[in-house]
Every structure is written in structure tokens, then in C-alpha cells.
C-alpha positions, -999 to +999 in steps of 0.1 A: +522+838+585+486+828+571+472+842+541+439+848+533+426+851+493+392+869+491+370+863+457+338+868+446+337+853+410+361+826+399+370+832+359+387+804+339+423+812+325+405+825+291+383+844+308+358+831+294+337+814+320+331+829+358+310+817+384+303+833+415+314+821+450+283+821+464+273+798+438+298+769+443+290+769+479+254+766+473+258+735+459+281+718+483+269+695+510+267+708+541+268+679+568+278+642+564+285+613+583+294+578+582+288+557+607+284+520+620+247+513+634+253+480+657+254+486+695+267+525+702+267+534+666+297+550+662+310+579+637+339+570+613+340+603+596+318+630+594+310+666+591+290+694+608+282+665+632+283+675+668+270+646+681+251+609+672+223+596+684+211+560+689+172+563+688+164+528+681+168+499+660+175+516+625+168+549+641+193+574+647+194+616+653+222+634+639+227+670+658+249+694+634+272+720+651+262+739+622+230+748+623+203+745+590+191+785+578+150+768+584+137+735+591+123+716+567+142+737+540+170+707+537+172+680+519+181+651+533+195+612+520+212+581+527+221+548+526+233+516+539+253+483+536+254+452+555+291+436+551+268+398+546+246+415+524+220+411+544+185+419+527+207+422+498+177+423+473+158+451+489+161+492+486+178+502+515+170+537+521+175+566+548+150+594+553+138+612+578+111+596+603+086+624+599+086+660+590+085+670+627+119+651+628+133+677+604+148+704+627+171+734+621+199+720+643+190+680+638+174+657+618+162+620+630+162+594+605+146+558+598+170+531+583+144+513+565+144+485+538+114+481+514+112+451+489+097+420+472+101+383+487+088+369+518+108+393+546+082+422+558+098+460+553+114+477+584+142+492+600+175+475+607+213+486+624+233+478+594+270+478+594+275+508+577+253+541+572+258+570+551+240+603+551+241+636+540+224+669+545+221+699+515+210+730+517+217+769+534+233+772+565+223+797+591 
């Protein structure tokens, strides 16, 4: 038989400290996913992902099953390693492509590297890509 445990403030065992429910969940993240970005880019774990989309080199559209409360009212970040290091010196960096990209059931994001040295800045399928998504649900 399940059980089910309703609360709206969580106190600590002195009673001297409570926070309200609705405030731990505000603070949570609300989507995730890791992935590879060669070839099909596949998801090795993830959340609120419904589906992962290869847009182009370094590009990629995440749709969430969950959809966002209002566009452009997320925020959004990431990351990325190469298992050569490759570009190793440069900030490697995930953000969305534009603000159009920024949509209340998606978001399409840039895998870009920016640095010193004598490679140009751009976009590149690294090995492995982290993002995440926070803010209010619908």
C-alpha cells in the first residue's frame, strides 16, 4: 500500500528553523541532461527531456516533457569536455543560440568555445555535454 506525506513547511528537530515547501522546490533544477555530441548525439541521463535534437555541429535543441511556466523566464547553462582535451585552454560554454531559441517547451543551444592562441572561436560536438535548465514550471 503506497503512502503519501503532505507538508507545507519543513521545521528542524528544535523547531527552530522552517522553510516552506514551495521554497525548496523553487530552487531545484528543473531539467538536465547529459549527453554525447558526436554523430546522433545521444542522452546518457537526463531529466524532463522528452527528446534530443541534433541541430548542427555544436548545436543541439533539447524539448522538455515538462514544459517552462514563460519563455525566456529560465535560465539556462552548460558545459562540455573533450576526453583528448581538445581546445583544452579555451572556455567552453553552453548557451542558448538566441533569445528566439528560448521557448516554453524547448530551448536550442550553441556549444561554443571562446579563447586566446591562434584557433578562431566556434562551435564543436564534444564528447560530452552537460546542461541544465532553472526556473518555474507550468
Amino acid at each position: 500500500m503506497a503512502s503519501i506525506l503532505r507538508v507545507n513547511t519543513l521545521t528542524d528537530a528544535s523547531s527552530g528553523n522552517s522553510t516552506a515547501v514551495a521554497t525548496i522546490n523553487q530552487g531545484t533544477t528543473k531539467a538536465w541532461i547529459a549527453h554525447s555530441g558526436y554523430s546522433t548525439p545521444t542522452a546518457e541521463d537526463s531529466f524532463n527531456h522528452a527528446s534530443l535534437t541534433d541541430v548542427g555541429t555544436g548545436n543541439y535543441k533539447y524539448n522538455f516533457t515538462n514544459n517552462f511556466r514563460a519563455a525566456k523566464s529560465y535560465t539556462n547553462s552548460g558545459g562540455m569536455a573533450h576526453d583528448s582535451d581538445q581546445l583544452g585552454t579555451y572556455a567552453k560554454v553552453i548557451n542558448p543560440i538566441n533569445t528566439a531559441d528560448i521557448k516554453t517547451s524547448s530551448v536550442e543551444v550553441s556549444a561554443t568555445y571562446v579563447g586566446g592562441g591562434t584557433e578562431a572561436a566556434g562551435v564543436y560536438d564534444y564528447d560530452n555535454v552537460y546542461h541544465s535548465s532553472l526556473g518555474d514550471l507550468a
